[in-house]
PASEGU-785502 format. One line per field, with one value per atom (N, C-alpha, C): residue number from 1; atom name; x, y, z. Coordinates in steps of 0.001 Angstrom, whole numbers, padded with zeros to 6 digits. Atoms other than C-alpha are relative to their C-alpha. Layout:
N
k	[NUM,...]
a	[CA,...]
px	[X,...]
py	[Y,...]
pz	[Z,...]
This chain:
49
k	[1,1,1,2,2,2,3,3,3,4,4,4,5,5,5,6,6,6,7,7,7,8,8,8,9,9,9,10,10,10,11,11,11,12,12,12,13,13,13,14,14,14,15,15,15,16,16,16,17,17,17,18,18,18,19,19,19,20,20,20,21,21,21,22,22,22,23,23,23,24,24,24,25,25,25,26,26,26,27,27,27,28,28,28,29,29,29,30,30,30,31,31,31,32,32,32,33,33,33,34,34,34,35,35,35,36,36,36,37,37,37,38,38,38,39,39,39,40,40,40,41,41,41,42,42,42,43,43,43,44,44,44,45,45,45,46,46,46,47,47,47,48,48,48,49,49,49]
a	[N,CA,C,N,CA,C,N,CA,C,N,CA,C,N,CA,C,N,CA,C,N,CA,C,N,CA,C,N,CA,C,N,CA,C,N,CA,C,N,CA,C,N,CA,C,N,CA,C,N,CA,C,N,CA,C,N,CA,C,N,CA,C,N,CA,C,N,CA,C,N,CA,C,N,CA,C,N,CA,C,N,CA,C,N,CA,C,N,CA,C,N,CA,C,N,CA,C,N,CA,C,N,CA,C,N,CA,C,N,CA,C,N,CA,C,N,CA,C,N,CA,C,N,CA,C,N,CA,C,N,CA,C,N,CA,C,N,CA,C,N,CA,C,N,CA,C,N,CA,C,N,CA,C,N,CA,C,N,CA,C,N,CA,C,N,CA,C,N,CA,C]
px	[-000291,238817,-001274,001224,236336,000167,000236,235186,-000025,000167,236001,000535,-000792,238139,000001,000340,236697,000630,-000964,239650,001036,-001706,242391,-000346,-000282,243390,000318,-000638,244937,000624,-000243,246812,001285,-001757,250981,-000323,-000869,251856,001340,-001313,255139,000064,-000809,257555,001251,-001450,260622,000290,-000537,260123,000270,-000305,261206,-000953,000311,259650,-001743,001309,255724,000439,000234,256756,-000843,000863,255611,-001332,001131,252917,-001045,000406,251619,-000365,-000604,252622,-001286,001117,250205,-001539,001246,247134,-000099,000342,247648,000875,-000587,250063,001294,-001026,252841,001289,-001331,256427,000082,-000318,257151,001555,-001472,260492,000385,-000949,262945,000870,-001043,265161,000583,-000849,267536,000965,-000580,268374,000944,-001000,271690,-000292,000042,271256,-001889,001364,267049,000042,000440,265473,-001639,001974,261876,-000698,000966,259653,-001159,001188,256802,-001159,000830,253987,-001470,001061,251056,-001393,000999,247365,-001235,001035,245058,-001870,001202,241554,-001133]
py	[-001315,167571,000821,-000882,170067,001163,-001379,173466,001123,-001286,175621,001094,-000533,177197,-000179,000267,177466,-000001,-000575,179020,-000794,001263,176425,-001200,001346,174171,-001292,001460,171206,000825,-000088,171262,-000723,000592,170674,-000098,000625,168702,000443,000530,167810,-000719,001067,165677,-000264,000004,164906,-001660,001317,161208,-000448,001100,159406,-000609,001251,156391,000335,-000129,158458,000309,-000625,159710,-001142,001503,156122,-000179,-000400,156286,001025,-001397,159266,-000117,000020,158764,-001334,001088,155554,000860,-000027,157449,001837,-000836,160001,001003,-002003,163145,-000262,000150,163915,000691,-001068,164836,000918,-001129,168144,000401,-000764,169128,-000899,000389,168052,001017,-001212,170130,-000432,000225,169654,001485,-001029,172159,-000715,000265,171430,-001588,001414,167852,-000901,000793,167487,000495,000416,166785,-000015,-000246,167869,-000366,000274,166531,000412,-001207,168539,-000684,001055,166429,001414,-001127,168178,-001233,000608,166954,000905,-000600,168241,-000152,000060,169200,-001019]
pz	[-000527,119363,000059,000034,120472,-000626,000899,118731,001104,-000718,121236,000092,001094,119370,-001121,001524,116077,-000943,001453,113810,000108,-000582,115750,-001423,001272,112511,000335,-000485,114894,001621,-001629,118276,-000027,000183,118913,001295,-001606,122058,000085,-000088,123146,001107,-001219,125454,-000309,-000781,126801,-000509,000422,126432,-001653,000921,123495,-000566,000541,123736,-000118,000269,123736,-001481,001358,120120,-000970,000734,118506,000688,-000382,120881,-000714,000601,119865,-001455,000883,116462,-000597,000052,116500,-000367,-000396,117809,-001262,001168,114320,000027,-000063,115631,-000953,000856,113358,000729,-000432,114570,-001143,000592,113781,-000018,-000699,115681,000894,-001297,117775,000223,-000711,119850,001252,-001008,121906,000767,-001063,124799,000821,-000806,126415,000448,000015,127684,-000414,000140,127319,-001508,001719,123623,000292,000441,122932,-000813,001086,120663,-000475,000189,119126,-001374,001525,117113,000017,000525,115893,-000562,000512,114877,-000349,000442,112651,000628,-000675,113499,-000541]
């Protein structure tokens, strides 16, 4: 990650898919949340700086 934002502690994604959470999940981010709005489901990982 870059410093281009010096005081930012990490950085939350998300997605819709599913099947990136293990992806993701591989390359270090941590699920945070899930949520589910009426029929879609969000996933919200996070990775420290």
């Amino acid at each position: 990650m870059n410093d281009l934002i010096p005081e930012a502690k990490g950085i939350m994604i998300d997605t819709a898919n599913e099947n990136n959470v293990k992806l993701y999940e591989k390359w270090g981010w941590e699920l945070k949340a899930e949520v589910k709005f009426y029929e879609l489901k969000k996933y919200f990982l996070w990775k420290d700086k």
